[in-house]
mmCIF file of the N, C-alpha and C atoms, coordinates in Angstrom:
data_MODEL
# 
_entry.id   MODEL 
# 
loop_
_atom_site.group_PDB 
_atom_site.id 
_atom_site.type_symbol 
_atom_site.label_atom_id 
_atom_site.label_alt_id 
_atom_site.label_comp_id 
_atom_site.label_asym_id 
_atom_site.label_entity_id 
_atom_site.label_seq_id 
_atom_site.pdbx_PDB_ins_code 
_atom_site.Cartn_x 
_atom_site.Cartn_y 
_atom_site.Cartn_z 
_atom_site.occupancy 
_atom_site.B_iso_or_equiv 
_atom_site.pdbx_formal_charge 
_atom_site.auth_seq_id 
_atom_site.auth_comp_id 
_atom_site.auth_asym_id 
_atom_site.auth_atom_id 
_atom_site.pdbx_PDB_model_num 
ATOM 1   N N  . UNK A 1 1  ? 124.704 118.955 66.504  1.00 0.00 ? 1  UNK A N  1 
ATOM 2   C CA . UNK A 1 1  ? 125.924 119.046 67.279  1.00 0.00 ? 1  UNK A CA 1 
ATOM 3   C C  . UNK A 1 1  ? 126.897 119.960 66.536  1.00 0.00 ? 1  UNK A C  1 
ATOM 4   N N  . UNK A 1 2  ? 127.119 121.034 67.250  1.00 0.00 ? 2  UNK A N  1 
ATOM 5   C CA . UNK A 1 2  ? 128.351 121.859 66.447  1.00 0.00 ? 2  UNK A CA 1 
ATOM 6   C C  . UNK A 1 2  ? 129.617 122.213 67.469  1.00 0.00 ? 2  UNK A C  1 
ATOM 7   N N  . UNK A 1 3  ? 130.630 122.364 66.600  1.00 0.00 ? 3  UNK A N  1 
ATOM 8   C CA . UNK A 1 3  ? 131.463 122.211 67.257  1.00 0.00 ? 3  UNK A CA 1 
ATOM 9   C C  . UNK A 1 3  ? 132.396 123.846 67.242  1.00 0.00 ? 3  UNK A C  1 
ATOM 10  N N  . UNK A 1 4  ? 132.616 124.195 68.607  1.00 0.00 ? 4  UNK A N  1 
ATOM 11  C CA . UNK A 1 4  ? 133.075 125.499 68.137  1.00 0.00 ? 4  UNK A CA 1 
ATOM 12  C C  . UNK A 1 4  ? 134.556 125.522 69.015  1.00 0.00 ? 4  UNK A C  1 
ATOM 13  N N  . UNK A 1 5  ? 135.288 126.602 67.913  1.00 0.00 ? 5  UNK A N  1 
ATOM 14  C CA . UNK A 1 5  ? 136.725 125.857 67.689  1.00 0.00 ? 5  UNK A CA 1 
ATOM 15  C C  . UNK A 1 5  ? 136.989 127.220 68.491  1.00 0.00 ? 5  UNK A C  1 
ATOM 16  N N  . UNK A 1 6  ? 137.601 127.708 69.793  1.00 0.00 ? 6  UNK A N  1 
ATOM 17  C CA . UNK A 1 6  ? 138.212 128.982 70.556  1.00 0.00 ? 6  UNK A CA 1 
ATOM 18  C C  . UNK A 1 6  ? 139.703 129.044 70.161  1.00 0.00 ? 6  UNK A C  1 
ATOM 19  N N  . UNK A 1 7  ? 140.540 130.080 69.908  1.00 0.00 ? 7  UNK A N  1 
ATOM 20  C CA . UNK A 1 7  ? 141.653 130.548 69.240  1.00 0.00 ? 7  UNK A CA 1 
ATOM 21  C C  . UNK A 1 7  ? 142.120 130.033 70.775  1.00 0.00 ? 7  UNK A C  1 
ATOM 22  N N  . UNK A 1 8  ? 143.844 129.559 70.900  1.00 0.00 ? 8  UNK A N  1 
ATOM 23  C CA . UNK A 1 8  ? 144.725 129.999 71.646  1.00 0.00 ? 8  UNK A CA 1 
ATOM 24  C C  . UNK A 1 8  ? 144.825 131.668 72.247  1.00 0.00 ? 8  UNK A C  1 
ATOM 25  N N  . UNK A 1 9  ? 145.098 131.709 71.130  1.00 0.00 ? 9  UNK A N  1 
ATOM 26  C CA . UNK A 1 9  ? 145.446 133.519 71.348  1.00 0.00 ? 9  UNK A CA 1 
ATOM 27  C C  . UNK A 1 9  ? 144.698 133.913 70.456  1.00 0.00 ? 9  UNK A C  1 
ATOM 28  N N  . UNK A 1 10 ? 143.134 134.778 71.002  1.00 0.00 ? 10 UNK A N  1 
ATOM 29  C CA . UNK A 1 10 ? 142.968 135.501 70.313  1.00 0.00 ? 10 UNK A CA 1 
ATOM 30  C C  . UNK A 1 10 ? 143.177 136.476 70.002  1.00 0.00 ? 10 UNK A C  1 
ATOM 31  N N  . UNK A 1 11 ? 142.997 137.067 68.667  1.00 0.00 ? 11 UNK A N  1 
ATOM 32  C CA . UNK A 1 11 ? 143.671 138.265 68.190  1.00 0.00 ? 11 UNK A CA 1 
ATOM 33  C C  . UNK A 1 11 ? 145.372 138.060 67.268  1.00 0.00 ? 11 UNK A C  1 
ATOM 34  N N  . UNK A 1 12 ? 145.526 136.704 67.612  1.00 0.00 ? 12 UNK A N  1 
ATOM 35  C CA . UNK A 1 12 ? 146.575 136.894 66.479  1.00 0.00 ? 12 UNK A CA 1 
ATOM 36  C C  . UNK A 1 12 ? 145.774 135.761 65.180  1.00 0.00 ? 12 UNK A C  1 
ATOM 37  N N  . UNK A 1 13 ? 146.694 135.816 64.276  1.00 0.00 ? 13 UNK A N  1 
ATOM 38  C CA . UNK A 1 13 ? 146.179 135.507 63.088  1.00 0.00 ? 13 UNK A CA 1 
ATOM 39  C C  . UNK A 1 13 ? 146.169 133.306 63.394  1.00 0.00 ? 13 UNK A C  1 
ATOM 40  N N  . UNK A 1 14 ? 145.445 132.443 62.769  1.00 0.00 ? 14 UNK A N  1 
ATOM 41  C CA . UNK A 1 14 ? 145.823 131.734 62.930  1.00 0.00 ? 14 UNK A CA 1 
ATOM 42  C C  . UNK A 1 14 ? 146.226 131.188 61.247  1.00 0.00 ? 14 UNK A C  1 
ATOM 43  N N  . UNK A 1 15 ? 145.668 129.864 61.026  1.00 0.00 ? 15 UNK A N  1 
ATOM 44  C CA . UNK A 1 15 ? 146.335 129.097 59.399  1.00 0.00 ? 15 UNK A CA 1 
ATOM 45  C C  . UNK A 1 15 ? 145.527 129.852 58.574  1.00 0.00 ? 15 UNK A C  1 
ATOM 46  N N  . UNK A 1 16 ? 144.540 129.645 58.154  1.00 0.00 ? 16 UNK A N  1 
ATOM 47  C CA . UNK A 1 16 ? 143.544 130.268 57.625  1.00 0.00 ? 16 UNK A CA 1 
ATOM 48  C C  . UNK A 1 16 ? 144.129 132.050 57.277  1.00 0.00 ? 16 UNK A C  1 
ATOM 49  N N  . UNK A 1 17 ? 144.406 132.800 58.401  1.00 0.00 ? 17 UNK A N  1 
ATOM 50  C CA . UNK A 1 17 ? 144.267 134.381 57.596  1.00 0.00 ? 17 UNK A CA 1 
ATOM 51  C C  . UNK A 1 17 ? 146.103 134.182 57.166  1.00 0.00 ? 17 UNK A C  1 
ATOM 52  N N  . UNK A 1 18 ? 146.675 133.225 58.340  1.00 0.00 ? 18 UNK A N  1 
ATOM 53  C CA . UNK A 1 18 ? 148.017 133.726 57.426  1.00 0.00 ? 18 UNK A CA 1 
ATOM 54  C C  . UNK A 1 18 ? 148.309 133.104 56.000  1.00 0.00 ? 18 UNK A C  1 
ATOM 55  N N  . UNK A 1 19 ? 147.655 132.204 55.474  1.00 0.00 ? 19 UNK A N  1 
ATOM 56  C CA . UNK A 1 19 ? 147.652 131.930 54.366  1.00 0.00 ? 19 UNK A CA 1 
ATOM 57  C C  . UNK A 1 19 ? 146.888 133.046 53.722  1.00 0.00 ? 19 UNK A C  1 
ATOM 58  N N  . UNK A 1 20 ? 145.869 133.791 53.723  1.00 0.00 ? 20 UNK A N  1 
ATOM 59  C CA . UNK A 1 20 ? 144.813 134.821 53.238  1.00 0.00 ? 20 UNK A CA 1 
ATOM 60  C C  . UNK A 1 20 ? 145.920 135.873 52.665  1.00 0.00 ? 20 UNK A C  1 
ATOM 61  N N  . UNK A 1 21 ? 146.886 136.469 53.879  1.00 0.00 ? 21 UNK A N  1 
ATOM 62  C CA . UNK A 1 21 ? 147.605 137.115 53.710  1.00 0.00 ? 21 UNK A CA 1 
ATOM 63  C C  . UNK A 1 21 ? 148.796 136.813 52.789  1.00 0.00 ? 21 UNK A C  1 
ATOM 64  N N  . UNK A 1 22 ? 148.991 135.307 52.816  1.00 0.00 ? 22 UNK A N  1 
ATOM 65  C CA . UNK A 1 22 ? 150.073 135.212 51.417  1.00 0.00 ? 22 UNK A CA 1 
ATOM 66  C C  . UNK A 1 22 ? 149.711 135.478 50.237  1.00 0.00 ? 22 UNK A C  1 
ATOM 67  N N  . UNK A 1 23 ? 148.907 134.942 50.158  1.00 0.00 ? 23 UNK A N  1 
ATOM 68  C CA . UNK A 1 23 ? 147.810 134.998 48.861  1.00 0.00 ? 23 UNK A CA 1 
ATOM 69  C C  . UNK A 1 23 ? 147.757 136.587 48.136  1.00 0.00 ? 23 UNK A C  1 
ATOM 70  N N  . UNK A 1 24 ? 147.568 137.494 49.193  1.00 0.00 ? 24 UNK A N  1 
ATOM 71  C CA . UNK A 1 24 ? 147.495 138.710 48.970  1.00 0.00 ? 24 UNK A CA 1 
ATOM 72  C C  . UNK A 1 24 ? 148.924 139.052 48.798  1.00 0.00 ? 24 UNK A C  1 
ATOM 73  N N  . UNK A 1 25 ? 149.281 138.653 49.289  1.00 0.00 ? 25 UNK A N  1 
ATOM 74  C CA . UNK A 1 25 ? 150.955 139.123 49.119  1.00 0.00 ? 25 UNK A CA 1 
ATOM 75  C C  . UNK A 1 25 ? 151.476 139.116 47.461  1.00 0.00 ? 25 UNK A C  1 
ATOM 76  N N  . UNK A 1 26 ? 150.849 137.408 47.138  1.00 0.00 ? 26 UNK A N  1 
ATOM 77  C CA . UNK A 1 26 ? 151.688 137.029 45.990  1.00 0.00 ? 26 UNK A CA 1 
ATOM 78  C C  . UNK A 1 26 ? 150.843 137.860 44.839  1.00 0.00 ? 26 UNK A C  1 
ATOM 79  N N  . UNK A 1 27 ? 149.924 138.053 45.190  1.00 0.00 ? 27 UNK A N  1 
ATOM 80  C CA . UNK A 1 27 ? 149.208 139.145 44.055  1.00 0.00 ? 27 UNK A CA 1 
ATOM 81  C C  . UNK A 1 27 ? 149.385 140.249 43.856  1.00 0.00 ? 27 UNK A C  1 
ATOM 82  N N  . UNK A 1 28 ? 149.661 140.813 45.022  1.00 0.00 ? 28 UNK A N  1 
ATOM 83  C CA . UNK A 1 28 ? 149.551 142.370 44.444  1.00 0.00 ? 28 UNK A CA 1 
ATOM 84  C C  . UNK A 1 28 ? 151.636 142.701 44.407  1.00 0.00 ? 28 UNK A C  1 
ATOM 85  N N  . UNK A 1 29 ? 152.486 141.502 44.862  1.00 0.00 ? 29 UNK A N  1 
ATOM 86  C CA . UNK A 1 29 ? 153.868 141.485 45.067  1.00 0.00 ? 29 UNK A CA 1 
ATOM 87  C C  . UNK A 1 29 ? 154.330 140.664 43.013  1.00 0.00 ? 29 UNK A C  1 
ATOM 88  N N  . UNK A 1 30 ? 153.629 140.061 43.470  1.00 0.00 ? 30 UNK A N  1 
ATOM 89  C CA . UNK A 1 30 ? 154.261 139.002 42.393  1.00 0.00 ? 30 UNK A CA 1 
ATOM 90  C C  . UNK A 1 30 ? 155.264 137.704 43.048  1.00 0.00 ? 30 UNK A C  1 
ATOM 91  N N  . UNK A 1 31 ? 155.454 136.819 42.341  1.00 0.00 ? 31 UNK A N  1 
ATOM 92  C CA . UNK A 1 31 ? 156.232 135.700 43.176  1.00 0.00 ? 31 UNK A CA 1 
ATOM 93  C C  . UNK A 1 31 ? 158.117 135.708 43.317  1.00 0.00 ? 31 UNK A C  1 
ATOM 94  N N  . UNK A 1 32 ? 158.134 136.880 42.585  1.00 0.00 ? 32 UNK A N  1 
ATOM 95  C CA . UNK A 1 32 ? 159.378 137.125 42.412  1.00 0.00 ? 32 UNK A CA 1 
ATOM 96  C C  . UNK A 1 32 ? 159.744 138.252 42.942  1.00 0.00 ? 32 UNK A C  1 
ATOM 97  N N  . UNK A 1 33 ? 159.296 138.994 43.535  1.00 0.00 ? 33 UNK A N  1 
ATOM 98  C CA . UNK A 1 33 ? 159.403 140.148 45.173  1.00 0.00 ? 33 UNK A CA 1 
ATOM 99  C C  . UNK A 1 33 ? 159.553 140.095 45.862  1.00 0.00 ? 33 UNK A C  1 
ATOM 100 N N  . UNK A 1 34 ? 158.705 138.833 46.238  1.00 0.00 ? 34 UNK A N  1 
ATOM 101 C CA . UNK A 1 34 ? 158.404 138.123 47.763  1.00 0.00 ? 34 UNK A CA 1 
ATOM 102 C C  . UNK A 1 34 ? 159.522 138.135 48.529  1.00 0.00 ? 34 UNK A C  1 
ATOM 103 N N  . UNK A 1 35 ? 160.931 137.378 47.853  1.00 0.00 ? 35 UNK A N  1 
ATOM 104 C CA . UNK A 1 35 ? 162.209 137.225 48.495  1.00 0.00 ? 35 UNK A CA 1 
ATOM 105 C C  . UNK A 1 35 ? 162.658 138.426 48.678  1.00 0.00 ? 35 UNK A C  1 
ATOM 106 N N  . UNK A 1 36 ? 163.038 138.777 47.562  1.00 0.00 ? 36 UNK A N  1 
ATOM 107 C CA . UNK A 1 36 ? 163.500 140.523 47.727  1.00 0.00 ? 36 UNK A CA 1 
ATOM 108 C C  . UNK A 1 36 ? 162.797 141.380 48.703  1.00 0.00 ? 36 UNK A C  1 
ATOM 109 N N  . UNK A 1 37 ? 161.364 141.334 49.143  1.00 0.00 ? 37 UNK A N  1 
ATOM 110 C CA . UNK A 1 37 ? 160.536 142.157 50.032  1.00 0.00 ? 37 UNK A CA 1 
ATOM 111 C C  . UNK A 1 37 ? 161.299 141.704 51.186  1.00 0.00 ? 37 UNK A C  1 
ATOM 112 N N  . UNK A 1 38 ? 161.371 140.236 51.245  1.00 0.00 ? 38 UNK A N  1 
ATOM 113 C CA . UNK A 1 38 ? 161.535 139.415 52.960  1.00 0.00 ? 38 UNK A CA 1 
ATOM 114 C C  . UNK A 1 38 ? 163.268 139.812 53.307  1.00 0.00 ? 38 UNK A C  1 
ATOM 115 N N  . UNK A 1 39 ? 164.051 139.897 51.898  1.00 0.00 ? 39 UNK A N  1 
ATOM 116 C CA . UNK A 1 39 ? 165.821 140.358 52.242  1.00 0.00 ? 39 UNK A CA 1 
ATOM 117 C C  . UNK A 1 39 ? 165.578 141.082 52.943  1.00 0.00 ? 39 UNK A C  1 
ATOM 118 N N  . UNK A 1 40 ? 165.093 142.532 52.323  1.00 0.00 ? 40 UNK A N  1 
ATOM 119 C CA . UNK A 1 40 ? 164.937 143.873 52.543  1.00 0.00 ? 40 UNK A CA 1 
ATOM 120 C C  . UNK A 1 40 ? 164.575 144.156 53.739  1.00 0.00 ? 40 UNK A C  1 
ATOM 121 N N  . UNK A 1 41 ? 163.117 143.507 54.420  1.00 0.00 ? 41 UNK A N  1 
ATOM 122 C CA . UNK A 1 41 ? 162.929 143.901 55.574  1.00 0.00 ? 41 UNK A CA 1 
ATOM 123 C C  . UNK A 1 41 ? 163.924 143.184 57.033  1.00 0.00 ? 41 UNK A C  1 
ATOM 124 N N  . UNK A 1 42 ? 164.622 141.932 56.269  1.00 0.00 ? 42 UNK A N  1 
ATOM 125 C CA . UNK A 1 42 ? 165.596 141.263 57.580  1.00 0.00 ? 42 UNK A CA 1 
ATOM 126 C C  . UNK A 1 42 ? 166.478 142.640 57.430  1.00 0.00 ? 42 UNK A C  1 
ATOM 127 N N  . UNK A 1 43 ? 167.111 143.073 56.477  1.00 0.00 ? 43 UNK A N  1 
ATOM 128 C CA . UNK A 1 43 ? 167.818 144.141 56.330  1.00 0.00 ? 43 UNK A CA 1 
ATOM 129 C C  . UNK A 1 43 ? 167.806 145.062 57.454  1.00 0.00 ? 43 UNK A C  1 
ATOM 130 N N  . UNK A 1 44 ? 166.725 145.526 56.962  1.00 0.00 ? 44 UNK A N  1 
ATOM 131 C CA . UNK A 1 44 ? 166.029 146.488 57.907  1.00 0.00 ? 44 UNK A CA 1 
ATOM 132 C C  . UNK A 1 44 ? 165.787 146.324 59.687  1.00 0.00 ? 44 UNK A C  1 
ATOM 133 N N  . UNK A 1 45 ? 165.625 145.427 59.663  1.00 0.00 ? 45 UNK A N  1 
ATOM 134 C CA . UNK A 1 45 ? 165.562 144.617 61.167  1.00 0.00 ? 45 UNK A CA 1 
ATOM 135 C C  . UNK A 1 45 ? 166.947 145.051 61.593  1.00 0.00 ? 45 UNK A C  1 
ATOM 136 N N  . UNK A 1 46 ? 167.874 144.510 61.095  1.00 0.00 ? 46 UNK A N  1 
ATOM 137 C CA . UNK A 1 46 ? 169.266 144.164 61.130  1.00 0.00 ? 46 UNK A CA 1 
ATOM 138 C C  . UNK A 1 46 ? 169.811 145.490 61.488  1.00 0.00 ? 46 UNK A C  1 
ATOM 139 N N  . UNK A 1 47 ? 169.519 146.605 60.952  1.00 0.00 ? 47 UNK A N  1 
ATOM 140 C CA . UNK A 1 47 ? 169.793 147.974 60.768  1.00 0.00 ? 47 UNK A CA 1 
ATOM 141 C C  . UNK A 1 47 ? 169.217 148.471 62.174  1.00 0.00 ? 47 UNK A C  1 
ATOM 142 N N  . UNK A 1 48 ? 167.590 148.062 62.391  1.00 0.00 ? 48 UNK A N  1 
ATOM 143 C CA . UNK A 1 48 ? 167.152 148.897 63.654  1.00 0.00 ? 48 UNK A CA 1 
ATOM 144 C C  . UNK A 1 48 ? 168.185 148.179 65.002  1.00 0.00 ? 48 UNK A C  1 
ATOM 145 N N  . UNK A 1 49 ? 167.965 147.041 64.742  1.00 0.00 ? 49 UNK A N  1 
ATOM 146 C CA . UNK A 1 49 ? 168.683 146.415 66.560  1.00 0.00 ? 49 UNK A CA 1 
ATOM 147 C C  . UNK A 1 49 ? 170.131 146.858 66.237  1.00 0.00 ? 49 UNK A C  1 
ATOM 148 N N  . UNK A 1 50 ? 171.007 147.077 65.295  1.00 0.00 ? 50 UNK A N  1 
ATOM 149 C CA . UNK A 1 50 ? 172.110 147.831 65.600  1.00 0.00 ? 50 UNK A CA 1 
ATOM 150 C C  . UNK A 1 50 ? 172.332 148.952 66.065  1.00 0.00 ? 50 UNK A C  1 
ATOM 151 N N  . UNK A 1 51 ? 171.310 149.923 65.422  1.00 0.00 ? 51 UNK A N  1 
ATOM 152 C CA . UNK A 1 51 ? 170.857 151.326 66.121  1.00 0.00 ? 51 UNK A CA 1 
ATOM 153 C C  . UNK A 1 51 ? 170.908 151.095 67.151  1.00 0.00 ? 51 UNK A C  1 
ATOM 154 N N  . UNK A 1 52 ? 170.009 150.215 68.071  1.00 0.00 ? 52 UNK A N  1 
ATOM 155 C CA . UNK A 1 52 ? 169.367 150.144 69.108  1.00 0.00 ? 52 UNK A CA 1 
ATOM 156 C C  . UNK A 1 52 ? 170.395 150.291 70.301  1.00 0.00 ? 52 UNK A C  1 
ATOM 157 N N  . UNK A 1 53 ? 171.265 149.441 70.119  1.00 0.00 ? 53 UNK A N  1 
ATOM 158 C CA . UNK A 1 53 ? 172.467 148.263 70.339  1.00 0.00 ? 53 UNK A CA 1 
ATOM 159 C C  . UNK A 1 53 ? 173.338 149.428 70.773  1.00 0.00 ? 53 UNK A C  1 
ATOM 160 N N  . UNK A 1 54 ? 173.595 150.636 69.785  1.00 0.00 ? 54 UNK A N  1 
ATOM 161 C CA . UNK A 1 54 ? 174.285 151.722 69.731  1.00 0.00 ? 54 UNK A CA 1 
ATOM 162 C C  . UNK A 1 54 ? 174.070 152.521 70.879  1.00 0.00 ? 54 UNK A C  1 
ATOM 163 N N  . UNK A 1 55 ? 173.029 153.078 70.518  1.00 0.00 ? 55 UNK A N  1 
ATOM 164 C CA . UNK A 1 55 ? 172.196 153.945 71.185  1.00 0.00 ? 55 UNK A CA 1 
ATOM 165 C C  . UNK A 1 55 ? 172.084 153.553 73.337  1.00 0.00 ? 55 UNK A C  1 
ATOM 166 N N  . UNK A 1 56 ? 171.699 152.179 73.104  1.00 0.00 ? 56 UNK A N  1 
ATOM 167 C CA . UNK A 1 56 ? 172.080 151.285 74.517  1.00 0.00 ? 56 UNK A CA 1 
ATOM 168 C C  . UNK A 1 56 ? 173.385 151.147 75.655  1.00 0.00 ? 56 UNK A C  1 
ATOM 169 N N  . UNK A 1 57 ? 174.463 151.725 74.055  1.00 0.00 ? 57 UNK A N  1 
ATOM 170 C CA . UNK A 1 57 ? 175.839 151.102 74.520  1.00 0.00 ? 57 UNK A CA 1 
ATOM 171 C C  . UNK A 1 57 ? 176.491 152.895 74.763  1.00 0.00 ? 57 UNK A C  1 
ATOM 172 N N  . UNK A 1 58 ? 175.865 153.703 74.482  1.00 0.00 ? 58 UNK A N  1 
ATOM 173 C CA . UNK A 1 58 ? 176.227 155.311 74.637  1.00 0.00 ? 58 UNK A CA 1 
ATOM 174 C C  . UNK A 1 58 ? 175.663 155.255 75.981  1.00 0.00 ? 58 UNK A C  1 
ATOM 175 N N  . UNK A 1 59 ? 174.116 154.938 76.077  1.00 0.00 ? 59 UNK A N  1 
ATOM 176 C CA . UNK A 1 59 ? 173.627 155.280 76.992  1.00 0.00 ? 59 UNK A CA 1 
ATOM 177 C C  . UNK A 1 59 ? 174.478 154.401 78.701  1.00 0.00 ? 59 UNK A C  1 
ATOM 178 N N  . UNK A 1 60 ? 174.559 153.606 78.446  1.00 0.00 ? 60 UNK A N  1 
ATOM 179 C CA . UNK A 1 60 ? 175.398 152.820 79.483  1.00 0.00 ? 60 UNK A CA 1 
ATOM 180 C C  . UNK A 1 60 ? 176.881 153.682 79.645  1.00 0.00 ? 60 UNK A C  1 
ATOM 181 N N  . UNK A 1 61 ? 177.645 154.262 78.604  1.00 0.00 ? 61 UNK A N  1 
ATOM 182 C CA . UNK A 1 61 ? 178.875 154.668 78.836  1.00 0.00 ? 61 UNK A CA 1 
ATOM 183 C C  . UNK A 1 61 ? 178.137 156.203 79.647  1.00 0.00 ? 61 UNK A C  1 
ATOM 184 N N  . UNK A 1 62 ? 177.224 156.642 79.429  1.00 0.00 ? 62 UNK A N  1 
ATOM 185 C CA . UNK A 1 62 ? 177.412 157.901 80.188  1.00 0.00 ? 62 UNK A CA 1 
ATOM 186 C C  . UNK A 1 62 ? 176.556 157.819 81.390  1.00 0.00 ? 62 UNK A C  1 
ATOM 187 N N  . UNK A 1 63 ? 175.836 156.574 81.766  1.00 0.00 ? 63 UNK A N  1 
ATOM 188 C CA . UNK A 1 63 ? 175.981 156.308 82.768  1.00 0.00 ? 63 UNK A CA 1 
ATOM 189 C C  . UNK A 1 63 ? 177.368 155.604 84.262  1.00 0.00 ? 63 UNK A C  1 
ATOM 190 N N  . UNK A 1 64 ? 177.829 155.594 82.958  1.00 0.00 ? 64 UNK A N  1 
ATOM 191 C CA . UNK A 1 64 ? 179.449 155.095 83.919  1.00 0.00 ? 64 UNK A CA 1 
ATOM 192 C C  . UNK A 1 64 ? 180.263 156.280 84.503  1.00 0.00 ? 64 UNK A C  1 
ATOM 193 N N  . UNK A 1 65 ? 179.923 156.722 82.871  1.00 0.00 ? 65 UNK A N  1 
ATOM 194 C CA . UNK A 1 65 ? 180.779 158.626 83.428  1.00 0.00 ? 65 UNK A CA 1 
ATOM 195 C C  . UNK A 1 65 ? 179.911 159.027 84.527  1.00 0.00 ? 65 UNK A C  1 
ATOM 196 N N  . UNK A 1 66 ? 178.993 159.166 84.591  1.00 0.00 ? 66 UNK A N  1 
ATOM 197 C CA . UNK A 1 66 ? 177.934 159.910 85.751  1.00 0.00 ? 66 UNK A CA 1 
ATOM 198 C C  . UNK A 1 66 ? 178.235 159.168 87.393  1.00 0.00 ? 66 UNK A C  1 
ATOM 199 N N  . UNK A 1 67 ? 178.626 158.147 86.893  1.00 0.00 ? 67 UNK A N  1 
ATOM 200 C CA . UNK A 1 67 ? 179.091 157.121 88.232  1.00 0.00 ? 67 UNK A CA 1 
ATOM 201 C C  . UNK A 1 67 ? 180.378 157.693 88.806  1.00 0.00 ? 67 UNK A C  1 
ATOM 202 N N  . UNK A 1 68 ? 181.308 157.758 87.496  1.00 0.00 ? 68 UNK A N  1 
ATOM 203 C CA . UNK A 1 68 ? 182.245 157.908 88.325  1.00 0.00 ? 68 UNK A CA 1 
ATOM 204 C C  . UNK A 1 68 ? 182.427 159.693 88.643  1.00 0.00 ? 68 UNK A C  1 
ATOM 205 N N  . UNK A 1 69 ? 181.834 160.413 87.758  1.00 0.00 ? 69 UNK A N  1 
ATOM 206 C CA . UNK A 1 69 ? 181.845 161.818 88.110  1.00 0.00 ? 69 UNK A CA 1 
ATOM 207 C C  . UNK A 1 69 ? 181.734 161.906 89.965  1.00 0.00 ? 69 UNK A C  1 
ATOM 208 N N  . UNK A 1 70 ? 179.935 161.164 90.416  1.00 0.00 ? 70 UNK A N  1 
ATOM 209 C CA . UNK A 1 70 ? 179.475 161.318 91.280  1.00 0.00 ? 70 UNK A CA 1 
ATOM 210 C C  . UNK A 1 70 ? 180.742 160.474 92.589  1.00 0.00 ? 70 UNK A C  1 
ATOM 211 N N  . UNK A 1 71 ? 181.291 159.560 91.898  1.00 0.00 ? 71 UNK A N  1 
ATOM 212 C CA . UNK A 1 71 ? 182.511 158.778 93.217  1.00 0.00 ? 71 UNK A CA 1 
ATOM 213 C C  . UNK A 1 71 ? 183.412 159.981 93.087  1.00 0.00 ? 71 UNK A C  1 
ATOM 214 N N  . UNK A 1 72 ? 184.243 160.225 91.948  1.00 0.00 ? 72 UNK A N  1 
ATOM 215 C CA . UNK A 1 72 ? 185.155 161.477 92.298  1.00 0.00 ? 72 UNK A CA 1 
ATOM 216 C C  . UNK A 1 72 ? 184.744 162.959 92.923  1.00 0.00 ? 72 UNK A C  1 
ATOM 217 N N  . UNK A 1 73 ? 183.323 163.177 92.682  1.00 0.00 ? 73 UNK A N  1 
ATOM 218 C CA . UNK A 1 73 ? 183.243 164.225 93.785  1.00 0.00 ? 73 UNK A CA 1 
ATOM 219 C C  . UNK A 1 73 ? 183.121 163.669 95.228  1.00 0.00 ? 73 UNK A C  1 
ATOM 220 N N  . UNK A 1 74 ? 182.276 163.038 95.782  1.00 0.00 ? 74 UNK A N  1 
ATOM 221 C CA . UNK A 1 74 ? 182.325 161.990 96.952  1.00 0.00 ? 74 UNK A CA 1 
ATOM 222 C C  . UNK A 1 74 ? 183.382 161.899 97.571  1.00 0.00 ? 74 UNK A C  1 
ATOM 223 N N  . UNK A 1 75 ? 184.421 161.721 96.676  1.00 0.00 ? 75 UNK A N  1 
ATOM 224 C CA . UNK A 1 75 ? 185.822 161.390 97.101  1.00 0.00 ? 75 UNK A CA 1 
ATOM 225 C C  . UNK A 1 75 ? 186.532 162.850 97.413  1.00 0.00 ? 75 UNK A C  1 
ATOM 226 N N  . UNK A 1 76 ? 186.160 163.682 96.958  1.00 0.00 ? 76 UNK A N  1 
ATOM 227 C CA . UNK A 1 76 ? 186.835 165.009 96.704  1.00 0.00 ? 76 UNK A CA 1 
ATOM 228 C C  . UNK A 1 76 ? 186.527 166.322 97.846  1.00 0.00 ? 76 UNK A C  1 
ATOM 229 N N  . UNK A 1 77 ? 185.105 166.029 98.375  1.00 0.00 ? 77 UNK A N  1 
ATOM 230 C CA . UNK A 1 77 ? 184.386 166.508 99.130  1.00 0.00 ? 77 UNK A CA 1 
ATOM 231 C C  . UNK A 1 77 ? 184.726 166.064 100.702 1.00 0.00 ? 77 UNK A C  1 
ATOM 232 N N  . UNK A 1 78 ? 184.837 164.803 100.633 1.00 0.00 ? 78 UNK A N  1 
ATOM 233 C CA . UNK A 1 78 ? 185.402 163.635 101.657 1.00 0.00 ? 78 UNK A CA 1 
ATOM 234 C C  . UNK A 1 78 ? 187.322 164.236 102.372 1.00 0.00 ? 78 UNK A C  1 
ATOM 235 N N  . UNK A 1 79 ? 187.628 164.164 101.270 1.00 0.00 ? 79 UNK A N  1 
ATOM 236 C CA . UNK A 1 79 ? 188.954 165.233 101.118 1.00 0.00 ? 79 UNK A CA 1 
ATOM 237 C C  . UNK A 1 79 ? 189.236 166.261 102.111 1.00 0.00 ? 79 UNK A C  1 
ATOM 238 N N  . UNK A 1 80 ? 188.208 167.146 101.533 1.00 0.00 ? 80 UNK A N  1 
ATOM 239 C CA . UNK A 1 80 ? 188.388 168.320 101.894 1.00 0.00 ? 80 UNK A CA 1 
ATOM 240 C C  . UNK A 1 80 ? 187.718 168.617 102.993 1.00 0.00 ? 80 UNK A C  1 
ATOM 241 N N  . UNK A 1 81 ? 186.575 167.993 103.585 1.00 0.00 ? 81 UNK A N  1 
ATOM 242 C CA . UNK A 1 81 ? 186.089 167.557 105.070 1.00 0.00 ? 81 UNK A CA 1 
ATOM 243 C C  . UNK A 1 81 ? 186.862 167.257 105.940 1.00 0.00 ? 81 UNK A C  1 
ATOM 244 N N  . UNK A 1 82 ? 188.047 166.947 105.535 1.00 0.00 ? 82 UNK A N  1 
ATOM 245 C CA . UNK A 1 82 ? 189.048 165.757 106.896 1.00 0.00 ? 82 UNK A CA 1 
ATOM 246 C C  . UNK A 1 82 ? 190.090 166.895 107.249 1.00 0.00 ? 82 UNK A C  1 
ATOM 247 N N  . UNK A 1 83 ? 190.258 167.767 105.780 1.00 0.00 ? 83 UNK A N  1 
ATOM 248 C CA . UNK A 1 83 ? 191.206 169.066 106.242 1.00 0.00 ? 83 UNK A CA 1 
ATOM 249 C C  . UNK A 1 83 ? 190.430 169.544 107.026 1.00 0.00 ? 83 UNK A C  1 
# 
């Protein structure tokens, strides 16, 4: 009788490799990196979704301008139709 165990999700890691992967971590990192590696990359996180955030919040303002460009000609055209 054997018993065979199917992943939730396969393809992501389950207990087994993510422990594999600490292991590897603490070796070739040392145990005193580890934190400093994990600051660094929230850091980094922190840094991209602000970009992002930026980049999102330009893109929305010149879609507003483009809005209202397109109502003030509308409006302007409308205008000058009625003369």
């Amino acid at each position: 009788m054997s018993v065979s165990v199917t992943p939730l999700f396969p393809g992501l890691p389950g207990g087994p490799e993510v422990l594999v992967v600490l292991l590897i971590l603490v070796l070739l990192f040392g145990a005193n990196k580890i934190p400093k590696l994990a600051r660094s990359t929230g850091q980094a996180m922190g840094e991209f979704k602000r970009g992002r955030e930026e980049i999102e919040d330009e893109l929305s303002q010149m879609d507003d301008e483009e809005a209202d460009e397109a109502e003030t000609t509308k409006s302007t055209e409308t205008s000058t139709d009625a003369n």
